[in-house]
C-alpha positions as CSV (number, residue, x, y, z in Angstrom):
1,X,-6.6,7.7,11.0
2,X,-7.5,8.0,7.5
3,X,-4.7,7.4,4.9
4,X,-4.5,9.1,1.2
5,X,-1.9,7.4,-1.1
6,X,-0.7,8.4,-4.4
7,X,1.4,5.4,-6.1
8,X,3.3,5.3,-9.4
9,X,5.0,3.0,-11.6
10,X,8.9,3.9,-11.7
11,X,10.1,4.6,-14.8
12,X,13.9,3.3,-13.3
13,X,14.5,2.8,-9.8
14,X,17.9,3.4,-9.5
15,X,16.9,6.8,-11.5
16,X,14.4,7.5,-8.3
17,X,17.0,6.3,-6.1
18,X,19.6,8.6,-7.5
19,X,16.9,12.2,-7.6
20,X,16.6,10.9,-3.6
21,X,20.1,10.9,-2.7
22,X,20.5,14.0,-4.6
23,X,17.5,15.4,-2.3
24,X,19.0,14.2,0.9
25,X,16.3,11.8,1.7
26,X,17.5,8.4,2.8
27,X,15.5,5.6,2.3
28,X,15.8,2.8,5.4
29,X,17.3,-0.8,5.1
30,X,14.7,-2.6,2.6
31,X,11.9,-4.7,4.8
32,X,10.5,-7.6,3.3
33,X,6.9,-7.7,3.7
34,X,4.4,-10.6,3.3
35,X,0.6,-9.1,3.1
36,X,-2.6,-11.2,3.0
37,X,-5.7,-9.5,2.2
38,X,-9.1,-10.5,3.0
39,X,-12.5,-10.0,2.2
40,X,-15.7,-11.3,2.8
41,X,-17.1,-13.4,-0.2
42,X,-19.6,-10.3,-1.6
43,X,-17.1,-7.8,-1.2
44,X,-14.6,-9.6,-3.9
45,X,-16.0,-7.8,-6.6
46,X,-16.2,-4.2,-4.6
47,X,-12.8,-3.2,-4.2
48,X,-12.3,0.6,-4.3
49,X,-16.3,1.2,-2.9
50,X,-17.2,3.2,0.2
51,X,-17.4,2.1,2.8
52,X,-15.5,-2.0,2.5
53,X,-13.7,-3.2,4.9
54,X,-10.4,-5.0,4.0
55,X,-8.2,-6.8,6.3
56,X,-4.6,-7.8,6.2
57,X,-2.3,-10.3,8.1
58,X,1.1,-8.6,7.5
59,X,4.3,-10.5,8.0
60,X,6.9,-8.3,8.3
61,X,11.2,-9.5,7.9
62,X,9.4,-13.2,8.5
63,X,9.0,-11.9,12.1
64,X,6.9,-9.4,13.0
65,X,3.4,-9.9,11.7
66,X,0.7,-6.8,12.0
67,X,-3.3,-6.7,11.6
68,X,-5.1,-4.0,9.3
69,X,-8.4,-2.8,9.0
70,X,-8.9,-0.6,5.9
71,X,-12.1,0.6,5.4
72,X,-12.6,2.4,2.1
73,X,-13.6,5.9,1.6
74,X,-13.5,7.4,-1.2
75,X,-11.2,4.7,-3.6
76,X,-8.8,1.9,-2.9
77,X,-6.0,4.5,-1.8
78,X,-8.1,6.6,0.7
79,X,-9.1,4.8,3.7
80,X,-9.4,4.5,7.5
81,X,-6.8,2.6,8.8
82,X,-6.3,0.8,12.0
83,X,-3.0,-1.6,13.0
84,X,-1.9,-3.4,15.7
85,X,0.8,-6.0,15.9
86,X,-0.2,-9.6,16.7
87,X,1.5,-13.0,18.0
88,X,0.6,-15.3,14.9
89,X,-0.5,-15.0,11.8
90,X,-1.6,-18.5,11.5
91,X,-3.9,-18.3,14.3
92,X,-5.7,-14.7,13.0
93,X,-5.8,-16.0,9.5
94,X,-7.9,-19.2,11.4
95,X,-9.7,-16.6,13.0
96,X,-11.0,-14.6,9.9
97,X,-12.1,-17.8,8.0
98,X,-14.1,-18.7,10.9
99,X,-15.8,-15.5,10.8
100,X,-16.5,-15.7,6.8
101,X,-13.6,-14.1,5.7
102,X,-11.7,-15.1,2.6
103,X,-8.3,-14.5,0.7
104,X,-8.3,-11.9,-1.3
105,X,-4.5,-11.2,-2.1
106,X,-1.2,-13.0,-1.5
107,X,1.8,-11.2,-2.7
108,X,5.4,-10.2,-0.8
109,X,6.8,-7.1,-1.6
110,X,10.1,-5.0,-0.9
111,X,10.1,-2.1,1.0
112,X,12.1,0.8,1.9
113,X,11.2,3.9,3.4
114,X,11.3,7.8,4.4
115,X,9.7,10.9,5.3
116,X,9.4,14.1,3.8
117,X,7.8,15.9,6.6
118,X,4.4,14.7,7.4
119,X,4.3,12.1,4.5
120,X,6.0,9.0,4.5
121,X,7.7,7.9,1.2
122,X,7.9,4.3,0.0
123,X,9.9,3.1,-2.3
124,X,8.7,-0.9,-3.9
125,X,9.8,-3.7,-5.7
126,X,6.2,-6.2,-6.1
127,X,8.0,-9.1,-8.2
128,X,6.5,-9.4,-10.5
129,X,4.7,-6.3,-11.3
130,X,8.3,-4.0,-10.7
131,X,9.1,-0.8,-8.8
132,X,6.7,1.5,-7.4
133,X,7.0,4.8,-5.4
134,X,4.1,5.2,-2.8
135,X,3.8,8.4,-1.1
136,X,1.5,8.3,1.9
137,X,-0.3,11.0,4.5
138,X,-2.1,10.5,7.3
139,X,-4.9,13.3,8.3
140,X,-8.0,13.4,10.8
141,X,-11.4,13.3,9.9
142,X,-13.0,14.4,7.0
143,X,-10.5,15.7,4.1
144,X,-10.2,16.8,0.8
145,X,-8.8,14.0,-1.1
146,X,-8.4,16.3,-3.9
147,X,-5.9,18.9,-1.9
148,X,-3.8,15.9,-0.6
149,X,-3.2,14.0,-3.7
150,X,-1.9,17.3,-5.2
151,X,0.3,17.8,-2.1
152,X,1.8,14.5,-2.7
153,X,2.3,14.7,-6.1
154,X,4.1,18.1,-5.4
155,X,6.4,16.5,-3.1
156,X,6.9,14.1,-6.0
157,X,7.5,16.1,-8.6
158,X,9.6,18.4,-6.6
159,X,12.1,15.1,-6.3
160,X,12.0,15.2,-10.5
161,X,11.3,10.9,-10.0
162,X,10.0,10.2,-13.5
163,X,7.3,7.8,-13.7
164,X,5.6,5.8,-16.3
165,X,1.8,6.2,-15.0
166,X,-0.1,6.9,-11.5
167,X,-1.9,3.9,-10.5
168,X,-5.1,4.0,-8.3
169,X,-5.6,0.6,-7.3
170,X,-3.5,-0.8,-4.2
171,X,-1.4,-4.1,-5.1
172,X,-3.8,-6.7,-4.1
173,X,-5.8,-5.3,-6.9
174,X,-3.0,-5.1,-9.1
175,X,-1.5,-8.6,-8.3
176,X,-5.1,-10.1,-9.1
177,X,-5.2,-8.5,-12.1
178,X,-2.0,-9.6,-13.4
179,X,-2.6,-13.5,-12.3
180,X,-6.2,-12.6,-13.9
181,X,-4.6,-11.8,-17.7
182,X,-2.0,-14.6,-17.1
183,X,-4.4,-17.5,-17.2
């Protein structure tokens, strides 16, 4: 499947909280989720480029842990997308260093979720980078990236969630470059 993602920096959460209640869209209990992304060593410097694959070892509540292939399309928020749950993240982390693979990311963010039809809504806390709304579609094939991300930010808008800015780099990217400016 190939995912399109817009993703936005809350203004105030409980403010995007408060315009989802007040559209009948419950968000699901909060899910704490551990994500390491990986690259191989030339591909550090080529996030966002076609055609890149990224994996991810996802630790999900400290329990379930997932595996994720995102291959980039057209930018960091379009991709293909392939998942499947595993027994042990310790042993696929060994797996993809044997293979050449490196760390890319290491962050833990908070999640909570729901759907407005077809497109699944996210609302994140990334301590320390602070809230975020993600809103997410899944399509088939070739699509116009274009079309979506205005669908998206429709569904957004029509919520009246006031944000600060649209960002168009996933959090690995974004946790990098904070701990980049820090040092």
């Amino acid at each position: 499947m190939r995912e399109i993602e817009i993703k936005v920096l809350l203004k105030d959460k409980d403010l995007a909280i408060a315009a989802l209640k007040k559209a009948d869209i419950a968000l699901g209990e909060p899910k704490k989720q551990h994500d390491v992304v990986y690259c191989l060593p030339g591909d550090r410097e080529r996030a966002g480029e076609s055609g890149v694959n990224w994996l991810r070892i996802r630790t999900q509540n400290d329990s379930e842990v997932f595996f994720t292939l995102k291959q980039s399309v057209s930018g960091s928020l379009d991709s293909i997308e392939h998942e499947t749950t595993i027994a042990s993240a310790s042993e696929m982390d060994a797996s993809l260093r044997l293979m050449g693979y490196e760390i890319f990311s290491d962050l833990t963010k908070y999640r909570q979720t729901a759907h407005v039809g077809k497109i699944e809504l996210c609302l994140d806390e990334v301590p320390p980078l602070g809230s975020f709304i993600e809103l997410e579609k899944l399509v088939d094939g070739p699509s116009d990236v274009v079309a979506v991300e205005r669908e998206l930010f429709a569904v957004l808008d029509s919520l009246g969630i006031e944000y600060d800015e649209r960002i168009t780099i996933g959090y690995d990217e974004l946790m990098n470059d904070y701990l980049e400016a820090g040092k």
